[in-house]
N, CA, C and O atoms as CSV, one atom per row, in Angstrom:
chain,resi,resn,atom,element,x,y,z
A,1,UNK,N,N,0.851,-1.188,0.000
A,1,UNK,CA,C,0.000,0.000,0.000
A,1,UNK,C,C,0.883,1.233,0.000
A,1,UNK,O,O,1.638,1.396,0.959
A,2,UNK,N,N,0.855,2.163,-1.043
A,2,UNK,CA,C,1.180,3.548,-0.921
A,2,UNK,C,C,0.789,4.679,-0.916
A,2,UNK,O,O,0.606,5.421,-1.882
A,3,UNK,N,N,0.582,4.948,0.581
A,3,UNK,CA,C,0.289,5.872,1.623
A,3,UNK,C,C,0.055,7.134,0.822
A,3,UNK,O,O,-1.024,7.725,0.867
A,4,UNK,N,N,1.223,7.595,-0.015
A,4,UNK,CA,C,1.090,8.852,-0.601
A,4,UNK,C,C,0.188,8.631,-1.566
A,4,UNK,O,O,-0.470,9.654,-1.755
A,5,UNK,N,N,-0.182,7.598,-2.374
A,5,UNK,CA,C,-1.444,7.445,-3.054
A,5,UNK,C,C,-2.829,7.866,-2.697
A,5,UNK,O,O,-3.679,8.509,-3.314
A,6,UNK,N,N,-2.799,7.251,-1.384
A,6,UNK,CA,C,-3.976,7.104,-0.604
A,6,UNK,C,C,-4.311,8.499,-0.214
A,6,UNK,O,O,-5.314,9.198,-0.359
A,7,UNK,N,N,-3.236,8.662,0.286
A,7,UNK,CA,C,-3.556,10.550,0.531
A,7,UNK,C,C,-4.110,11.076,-0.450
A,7,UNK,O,O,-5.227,11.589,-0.368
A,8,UNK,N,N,-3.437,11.033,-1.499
A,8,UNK,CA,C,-3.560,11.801,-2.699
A,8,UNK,C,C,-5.194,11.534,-2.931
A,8,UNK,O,O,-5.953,12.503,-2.947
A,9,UNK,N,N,-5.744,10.054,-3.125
A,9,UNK,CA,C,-6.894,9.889,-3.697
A,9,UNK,C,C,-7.963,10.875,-2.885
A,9,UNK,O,O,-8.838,11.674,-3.219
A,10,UNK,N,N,-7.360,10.330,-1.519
A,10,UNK,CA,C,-8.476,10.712,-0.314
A,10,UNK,C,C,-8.330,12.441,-0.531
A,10,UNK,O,O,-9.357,13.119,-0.558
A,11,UNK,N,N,-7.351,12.901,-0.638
A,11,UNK,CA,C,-7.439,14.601,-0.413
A,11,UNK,C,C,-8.453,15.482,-2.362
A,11,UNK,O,O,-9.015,16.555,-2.576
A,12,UNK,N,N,-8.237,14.580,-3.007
A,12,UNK,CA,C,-8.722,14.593,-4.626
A,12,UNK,C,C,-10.372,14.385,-3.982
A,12,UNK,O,O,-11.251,15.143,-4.392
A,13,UNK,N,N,-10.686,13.342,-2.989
A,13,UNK,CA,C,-12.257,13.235,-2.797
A,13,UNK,C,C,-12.640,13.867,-1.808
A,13,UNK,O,O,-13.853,13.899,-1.598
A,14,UNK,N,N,-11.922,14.412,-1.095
A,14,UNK,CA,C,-12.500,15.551,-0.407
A,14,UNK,C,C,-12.564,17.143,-0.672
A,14,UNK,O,O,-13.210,17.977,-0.037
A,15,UNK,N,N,-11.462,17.392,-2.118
A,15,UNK,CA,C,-11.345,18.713,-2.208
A,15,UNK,C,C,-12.297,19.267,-3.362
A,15,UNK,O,O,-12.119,20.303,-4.004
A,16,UNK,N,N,-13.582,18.150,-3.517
A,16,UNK,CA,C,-15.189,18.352,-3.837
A,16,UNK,C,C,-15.966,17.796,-2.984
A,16,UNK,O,O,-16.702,16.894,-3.385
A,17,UNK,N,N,-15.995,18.200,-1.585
A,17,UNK,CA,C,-17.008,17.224,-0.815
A,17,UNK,C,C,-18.279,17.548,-1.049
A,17,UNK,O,O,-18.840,16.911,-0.158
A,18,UNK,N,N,-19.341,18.250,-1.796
A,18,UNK,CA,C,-20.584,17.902,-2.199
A,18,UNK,C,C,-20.511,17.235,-3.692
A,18,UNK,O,O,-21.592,17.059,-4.253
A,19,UNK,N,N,-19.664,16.965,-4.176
A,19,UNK,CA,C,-19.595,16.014,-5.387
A,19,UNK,C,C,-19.690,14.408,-5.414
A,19,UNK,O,O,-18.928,13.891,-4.597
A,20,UNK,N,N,-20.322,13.663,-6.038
A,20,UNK,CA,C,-20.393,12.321,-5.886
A,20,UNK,C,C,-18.893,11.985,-6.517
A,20,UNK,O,O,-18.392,12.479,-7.528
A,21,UNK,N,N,-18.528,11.347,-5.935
A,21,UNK,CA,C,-17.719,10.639,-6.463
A,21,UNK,C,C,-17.032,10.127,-7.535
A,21,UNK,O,O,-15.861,10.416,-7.785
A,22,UNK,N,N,-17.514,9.596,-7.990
A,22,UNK,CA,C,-17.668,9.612,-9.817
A,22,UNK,C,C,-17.073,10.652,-10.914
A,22,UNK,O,O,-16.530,10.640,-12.018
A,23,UNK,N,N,-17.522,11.573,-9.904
A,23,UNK,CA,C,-17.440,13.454,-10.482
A,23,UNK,C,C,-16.164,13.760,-9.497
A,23,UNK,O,O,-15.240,14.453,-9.921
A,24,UNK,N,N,-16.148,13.354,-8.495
A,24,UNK,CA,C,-14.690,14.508,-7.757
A,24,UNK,C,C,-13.154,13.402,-8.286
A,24,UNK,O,O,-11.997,13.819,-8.351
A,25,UNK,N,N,-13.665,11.823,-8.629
A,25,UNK,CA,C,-12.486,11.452,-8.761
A,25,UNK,C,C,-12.103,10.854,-10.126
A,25,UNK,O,O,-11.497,9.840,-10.473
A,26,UNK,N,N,-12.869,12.184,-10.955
A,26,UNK,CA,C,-13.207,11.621,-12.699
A,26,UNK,C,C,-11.842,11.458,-12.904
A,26,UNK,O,O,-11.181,12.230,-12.208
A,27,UNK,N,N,-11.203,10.738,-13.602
A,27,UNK,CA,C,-9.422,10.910,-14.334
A,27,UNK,C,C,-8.697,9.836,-13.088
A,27,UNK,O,O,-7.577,9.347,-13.241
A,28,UNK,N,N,-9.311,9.660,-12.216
A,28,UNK,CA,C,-8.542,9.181,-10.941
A,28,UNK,C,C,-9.043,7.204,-11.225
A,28,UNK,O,O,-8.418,6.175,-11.482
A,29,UNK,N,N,-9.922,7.431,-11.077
A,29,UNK,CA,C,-11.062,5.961,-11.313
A,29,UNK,C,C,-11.808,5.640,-11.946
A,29,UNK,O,O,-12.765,6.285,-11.517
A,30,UNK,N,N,-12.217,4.985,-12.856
A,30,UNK,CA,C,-12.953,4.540,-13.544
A,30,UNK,C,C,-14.437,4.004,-13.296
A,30,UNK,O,O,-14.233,3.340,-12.280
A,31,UNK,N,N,-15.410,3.904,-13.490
A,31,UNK,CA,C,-16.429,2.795,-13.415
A,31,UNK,C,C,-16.312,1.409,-13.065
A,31,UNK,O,O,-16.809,0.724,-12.171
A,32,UNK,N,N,-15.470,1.167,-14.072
A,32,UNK,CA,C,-15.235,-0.128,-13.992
A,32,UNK,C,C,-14.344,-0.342,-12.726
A,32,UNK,O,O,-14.672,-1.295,-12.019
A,33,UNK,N,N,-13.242,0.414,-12.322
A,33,UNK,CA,C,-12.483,0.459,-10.679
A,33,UNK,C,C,-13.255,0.540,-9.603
A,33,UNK,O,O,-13.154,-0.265,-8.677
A,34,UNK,N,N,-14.198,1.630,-9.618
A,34,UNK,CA,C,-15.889,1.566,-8.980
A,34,UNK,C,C,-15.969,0.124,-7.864
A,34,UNK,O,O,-15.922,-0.255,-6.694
A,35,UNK,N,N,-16.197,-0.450,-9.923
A,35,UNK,CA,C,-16.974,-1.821,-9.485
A,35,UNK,C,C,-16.071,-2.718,-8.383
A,35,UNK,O,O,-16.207,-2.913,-7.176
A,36,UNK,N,N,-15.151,-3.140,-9.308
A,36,UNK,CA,C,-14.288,-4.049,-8.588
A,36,UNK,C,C,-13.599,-3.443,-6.996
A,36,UNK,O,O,-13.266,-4.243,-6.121
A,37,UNK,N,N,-13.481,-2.103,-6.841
A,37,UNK,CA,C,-13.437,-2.049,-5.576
A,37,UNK,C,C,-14.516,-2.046,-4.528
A,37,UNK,O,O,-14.359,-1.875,-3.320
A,38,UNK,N,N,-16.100,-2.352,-5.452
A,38,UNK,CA,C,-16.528,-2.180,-4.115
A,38,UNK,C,C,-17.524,-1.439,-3.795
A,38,UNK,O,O,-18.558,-1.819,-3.246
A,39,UNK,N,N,-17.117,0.151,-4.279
A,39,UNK,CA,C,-17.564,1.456,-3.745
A,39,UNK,C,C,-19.024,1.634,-4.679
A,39,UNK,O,O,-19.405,0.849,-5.546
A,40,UNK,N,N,-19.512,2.528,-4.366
A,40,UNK,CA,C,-20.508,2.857,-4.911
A,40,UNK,C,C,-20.390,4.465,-5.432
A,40,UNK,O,O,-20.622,5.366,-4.626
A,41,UNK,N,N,-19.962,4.808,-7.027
A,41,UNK,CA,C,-19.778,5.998,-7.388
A,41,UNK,C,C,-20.577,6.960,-7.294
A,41,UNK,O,O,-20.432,7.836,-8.146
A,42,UNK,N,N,-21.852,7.182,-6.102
A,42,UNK,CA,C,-22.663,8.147,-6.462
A,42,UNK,C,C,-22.661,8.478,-4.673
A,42,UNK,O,O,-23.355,9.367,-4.179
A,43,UNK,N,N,-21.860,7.688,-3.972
A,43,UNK,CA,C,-21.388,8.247,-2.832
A,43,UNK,C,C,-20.862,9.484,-2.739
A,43,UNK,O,O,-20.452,10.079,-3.735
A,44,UNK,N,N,-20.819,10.066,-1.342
A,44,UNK,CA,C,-19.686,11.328,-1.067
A,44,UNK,C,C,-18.555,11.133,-0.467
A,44,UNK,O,O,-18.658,10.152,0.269
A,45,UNK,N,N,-17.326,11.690,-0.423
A,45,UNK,CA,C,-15.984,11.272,-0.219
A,45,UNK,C,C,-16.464,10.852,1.585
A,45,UNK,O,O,-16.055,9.824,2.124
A,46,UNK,N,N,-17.232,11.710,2.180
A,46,UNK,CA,C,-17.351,11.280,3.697
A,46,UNK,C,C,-18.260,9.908,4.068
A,46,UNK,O,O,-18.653,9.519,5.168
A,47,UNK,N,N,-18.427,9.375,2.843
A,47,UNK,CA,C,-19.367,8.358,3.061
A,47,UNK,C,C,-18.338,6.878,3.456
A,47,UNK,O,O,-18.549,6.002,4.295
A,48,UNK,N,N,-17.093,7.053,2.399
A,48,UNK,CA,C,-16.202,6.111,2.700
A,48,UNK,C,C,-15.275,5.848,3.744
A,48,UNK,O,O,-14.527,6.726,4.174
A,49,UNK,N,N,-15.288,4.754,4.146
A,49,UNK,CA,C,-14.739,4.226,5.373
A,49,UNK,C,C,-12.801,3.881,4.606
A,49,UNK,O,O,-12.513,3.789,3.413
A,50,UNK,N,N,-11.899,3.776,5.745
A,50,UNK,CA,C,-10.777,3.481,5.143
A,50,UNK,C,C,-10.689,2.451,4.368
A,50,UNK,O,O,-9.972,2.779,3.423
A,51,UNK,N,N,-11.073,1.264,4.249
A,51,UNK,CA,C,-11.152,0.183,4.249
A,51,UNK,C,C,-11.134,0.504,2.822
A,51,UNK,O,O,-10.175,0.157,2.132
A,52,UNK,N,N,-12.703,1.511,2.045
A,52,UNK,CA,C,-13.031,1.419,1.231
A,52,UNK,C,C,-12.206,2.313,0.110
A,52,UNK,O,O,-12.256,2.123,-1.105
A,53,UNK,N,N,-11.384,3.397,0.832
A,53,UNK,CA,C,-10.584,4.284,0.331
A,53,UNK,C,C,-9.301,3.612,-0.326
A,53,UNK,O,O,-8.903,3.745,-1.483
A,54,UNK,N,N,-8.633,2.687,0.939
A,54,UNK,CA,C,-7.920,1.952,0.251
A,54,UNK,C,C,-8.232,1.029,-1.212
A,54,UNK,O,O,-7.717,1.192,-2.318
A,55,UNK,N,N,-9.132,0.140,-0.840
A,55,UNK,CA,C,-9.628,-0.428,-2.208
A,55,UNK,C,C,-9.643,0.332,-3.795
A,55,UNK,O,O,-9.322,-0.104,-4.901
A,56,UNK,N,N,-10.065,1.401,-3.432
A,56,UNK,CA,C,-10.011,2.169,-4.665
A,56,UNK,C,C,-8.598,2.360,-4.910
A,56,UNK,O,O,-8.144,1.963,-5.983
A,57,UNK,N,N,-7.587,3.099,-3.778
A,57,UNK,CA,C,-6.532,3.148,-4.282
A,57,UNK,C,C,-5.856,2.406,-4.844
A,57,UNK,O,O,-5.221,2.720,-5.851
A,58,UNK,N,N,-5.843,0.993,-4.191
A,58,UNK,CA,C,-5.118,-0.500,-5.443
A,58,UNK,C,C,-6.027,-0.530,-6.448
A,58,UNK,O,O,-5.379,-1.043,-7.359
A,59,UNK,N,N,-7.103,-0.312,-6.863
A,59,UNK,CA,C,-7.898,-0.637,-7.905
A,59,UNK,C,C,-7.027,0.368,-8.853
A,59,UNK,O,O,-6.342,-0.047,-9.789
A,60,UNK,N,N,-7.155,1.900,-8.446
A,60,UNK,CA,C,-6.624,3.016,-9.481
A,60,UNK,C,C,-5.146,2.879,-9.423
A,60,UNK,O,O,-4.655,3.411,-10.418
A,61,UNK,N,N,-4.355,2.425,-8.722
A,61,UNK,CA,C,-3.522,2.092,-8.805
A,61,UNK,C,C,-2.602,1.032,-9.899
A,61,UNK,O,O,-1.421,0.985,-10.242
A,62,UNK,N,N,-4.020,0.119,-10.269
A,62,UNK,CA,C,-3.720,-1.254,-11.600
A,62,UNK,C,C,-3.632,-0.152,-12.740
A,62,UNK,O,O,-3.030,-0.436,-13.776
A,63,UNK,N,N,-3.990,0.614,-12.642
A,63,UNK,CA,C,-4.191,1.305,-14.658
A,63,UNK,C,C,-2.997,2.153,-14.837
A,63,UNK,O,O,-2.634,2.273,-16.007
A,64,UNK,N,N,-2.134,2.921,-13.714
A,64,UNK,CA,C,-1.195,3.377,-13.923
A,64,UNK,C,C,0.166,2.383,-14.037
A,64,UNK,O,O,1.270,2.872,-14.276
């Protein structure tokens, strides 16, 4: 796991916190990363638990 990722994702989904998700972490994640991590893209960044933050980050993490 890299931490500075995680930051990065997590500070990218909070620096639109009335934006769903989908929308604050467009270019970051995909739909399809969405899926397989888990999350639900029409969430708000405060909706996600670490657990779930991480997931996305290894998910967005496979395409780079």
């Amino acid at each position: 796991m890299d931490a500075q990722r995680l930051y990065r994702l997590i500070e990218q989904g909070f620096g639109q916190r009335r934006k769903m998700l989908r929308k604050a972490l467009a270019g970051s994640v995909t739909a399809e990363q969405f899926g397989r991590a888990g999350v639900d893209p029409t969430h708000r960044a405060e909706a996600l638990d670490l657990a779930q933050w991480i997931a996305l980050t290894t998910v967005a993490r496979e395409r780079s």
